[in-house]
C-alpha positions in Angstrom: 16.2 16.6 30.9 18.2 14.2 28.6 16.8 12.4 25.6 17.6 8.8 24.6 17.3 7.9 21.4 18.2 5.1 19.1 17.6 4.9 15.1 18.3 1.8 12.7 17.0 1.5 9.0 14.6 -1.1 7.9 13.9 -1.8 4.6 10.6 -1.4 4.1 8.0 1.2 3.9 7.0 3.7 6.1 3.4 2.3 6.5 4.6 -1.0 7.2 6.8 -0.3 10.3 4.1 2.0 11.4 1.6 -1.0 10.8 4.3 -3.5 12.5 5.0 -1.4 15.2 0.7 -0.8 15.9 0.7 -4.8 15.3 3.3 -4.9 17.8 1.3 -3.7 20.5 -2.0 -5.0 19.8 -0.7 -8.3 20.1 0.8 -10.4 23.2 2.7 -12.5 20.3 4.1 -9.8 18.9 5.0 -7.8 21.9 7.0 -10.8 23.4 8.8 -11.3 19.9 9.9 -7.4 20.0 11.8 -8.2 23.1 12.3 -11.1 25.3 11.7 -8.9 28.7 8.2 -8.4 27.7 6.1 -9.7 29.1 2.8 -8.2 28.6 0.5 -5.2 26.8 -3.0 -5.0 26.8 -5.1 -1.3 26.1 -7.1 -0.4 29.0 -8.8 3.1 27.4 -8.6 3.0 23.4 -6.5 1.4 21.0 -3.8 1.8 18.7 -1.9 5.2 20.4 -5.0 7.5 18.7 -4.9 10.5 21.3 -6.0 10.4 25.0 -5.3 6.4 24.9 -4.3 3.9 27.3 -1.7 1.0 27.2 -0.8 -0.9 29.8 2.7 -2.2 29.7 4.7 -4.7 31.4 8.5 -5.6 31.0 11.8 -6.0 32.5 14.1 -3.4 32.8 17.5 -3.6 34.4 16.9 -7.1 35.7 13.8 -5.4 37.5 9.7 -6.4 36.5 8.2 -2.7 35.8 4.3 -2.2 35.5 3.8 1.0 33.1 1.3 2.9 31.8 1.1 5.2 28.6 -0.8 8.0 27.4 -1.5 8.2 23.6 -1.0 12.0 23.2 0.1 12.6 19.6 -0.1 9.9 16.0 0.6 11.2 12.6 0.1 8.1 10.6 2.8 6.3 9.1 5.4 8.9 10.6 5.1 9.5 14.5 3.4 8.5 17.6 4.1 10.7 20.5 3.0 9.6 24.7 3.4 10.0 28.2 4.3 7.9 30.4 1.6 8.0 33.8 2.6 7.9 37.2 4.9 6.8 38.7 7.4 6.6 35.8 6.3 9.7 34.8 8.4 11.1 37.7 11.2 10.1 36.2 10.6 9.4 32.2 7.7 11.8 31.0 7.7 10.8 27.8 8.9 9.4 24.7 8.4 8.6 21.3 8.6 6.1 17.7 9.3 8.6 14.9 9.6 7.0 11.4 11.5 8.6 8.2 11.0 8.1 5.0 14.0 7.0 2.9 14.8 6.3 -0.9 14.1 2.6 -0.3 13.5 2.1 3.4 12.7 3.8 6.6 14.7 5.1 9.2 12.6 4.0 12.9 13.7 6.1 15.8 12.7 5.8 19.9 13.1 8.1 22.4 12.7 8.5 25.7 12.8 11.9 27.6 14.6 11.7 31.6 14.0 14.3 34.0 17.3 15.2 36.0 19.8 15.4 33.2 23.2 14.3 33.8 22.3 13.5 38.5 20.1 10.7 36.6 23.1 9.5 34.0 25.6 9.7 37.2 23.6 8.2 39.7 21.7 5.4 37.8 24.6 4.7 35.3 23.9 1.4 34.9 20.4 1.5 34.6 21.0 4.3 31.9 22.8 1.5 30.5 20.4 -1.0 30.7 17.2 1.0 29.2 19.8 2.0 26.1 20.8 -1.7 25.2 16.7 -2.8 25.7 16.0 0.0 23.2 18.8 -0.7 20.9 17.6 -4.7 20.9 13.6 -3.9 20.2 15.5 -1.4 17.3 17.1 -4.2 16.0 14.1 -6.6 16.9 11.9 -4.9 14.7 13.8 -4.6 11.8 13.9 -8.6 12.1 10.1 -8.7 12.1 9.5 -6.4 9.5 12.2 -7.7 7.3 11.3 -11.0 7.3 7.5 -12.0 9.0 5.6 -9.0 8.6 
């Protein structure tokens, strides 16, 4: 399994990225300005990543329209929120996460997502390895924007 995972530093509290980044998906607004290849969230069992809930995801990846679901299955508040991914990504990605450190004066956001198949799935899907690491990179950066200066 290899793990993707991209950090940036936003200055701002802990609470208010984890705030911003609960705002971000409880809100079509929100969720399109993270990224312009959303294009929708909604929660179908639950709310808010609390534990055994639902979100219903969908957003271009790679040039391609993919329909996702995710399983809240772990949120320590203002620090981490843990899911899985429900088939049939989870074949692929089982899971990833938003983990948020504490800094002197800001807070350090990081995403990852976990791919089964190691370094066949770097080799064979290169470019889509690509892809998914630039989108993450860009909500990264996206967020910090938000939080820095609307939120």
């Amino acid at each position: 399994m290899i793990t993707l995972r991209d950090s940036i530093e936003i200055r701002t509290s802990p609470e208010k990225v984890f705030n911003g980044l609960i705002k971000v998906f409880s809100s079509q607004e929100y969720f399109k300005k993270w990224h312009k290849d959303h294009v929708k969230c909604s929660w179908i069992k639950g709310q808010s990543f609390v534990v055994g809930s639902i979100l219903y995801v969908e957003e271009y990846l790679h040039g391609e329209l993919h329909k996702m679901k995710f399983l809240g299955t772990k949120k320590e508040l203002n620090r981490k929120i843990e899911y899985k991914l429900l088939f049939p990504m989870s074949i692929v990605c089982p899971k990833g996460s938003f983990i948020i450190e504490p800094t002197e004066r800001s807070a350090i956001f990081t995403a990852t997502l976990s791919f089964r198949f190691g370094l066949l799935f770097q080799k064979l899907a290169k470019s889509r390895v690509e892809a998914i690491i630039k989108h993450m990179k860009e909500e990264g950066q996206n967020l910090k924007n938000i939080l820095e200066n609307e939120i």
